[in-house]
Every structure is written in structure tokens, then in C-alpha cells.
C-alpha positions as CSV (number, residue, x, y, z in Angstrom):
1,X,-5.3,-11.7,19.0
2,X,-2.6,-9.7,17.7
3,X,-3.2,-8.1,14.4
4,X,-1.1,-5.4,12.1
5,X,-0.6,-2.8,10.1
6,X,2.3,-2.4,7.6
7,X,3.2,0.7,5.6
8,X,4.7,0.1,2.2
9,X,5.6,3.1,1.2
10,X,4.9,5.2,-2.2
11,X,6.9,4.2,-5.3
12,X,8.7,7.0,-7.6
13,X,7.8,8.0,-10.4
14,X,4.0,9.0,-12.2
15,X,2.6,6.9,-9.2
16,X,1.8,8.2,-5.6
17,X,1.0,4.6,-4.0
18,X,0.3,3.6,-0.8
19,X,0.5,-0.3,-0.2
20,X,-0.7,-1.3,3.5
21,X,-0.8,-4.8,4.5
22,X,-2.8,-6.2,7.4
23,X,-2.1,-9.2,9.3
24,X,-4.4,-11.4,11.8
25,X,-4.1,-15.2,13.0
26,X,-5.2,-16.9,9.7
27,X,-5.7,-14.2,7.1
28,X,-3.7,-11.1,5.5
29,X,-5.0,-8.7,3.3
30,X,-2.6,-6.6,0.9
31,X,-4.7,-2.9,0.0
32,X,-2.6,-1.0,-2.7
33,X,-4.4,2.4,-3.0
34,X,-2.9,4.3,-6.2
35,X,-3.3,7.5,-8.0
36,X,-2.4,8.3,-11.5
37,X,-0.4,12.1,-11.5
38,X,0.3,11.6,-15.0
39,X,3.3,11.8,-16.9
40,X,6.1,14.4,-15.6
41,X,7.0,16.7,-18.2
């Protein structure tokens, strides 16, 4: 069984994100994990 891991990346801006998505025979999962900095001034 072969399964993996994917790295997104962040996106620019107020967000720091990092979007992962796993892939196995018959399923794949998308996890977004994000944090708020708030707005830059």
C-alpha cells in the first residue's frame, strides 16, 4: 500500500496556512491548519 503526503504551502497575506493532503488506495483526506495573524498595518 502506497500512501502520501502533500505540502500545500502557506497563502499570503493575514493567513499563515498549511494545507497537507493525504492519499491511500480508496480514501484522501485534505487537513488545512490555519492561523489568524491579524490584519497588517
Amino acid at each position: 500500500m502506497t500512501v502520501t503526503l502533500t505540502f500545500h504551502g502557506a497563502t499570503a497575506g493575514t493567513v499563515t496556512s498549511s494545507h497537507y493532503l493525504l492519499e491511500a488506495p480508496g480514501a484522501r483526506i485534505a487537513v488545512d491548519a490555519a492561523c489568524s495573524k491579524g490584519r497588517r498595518p
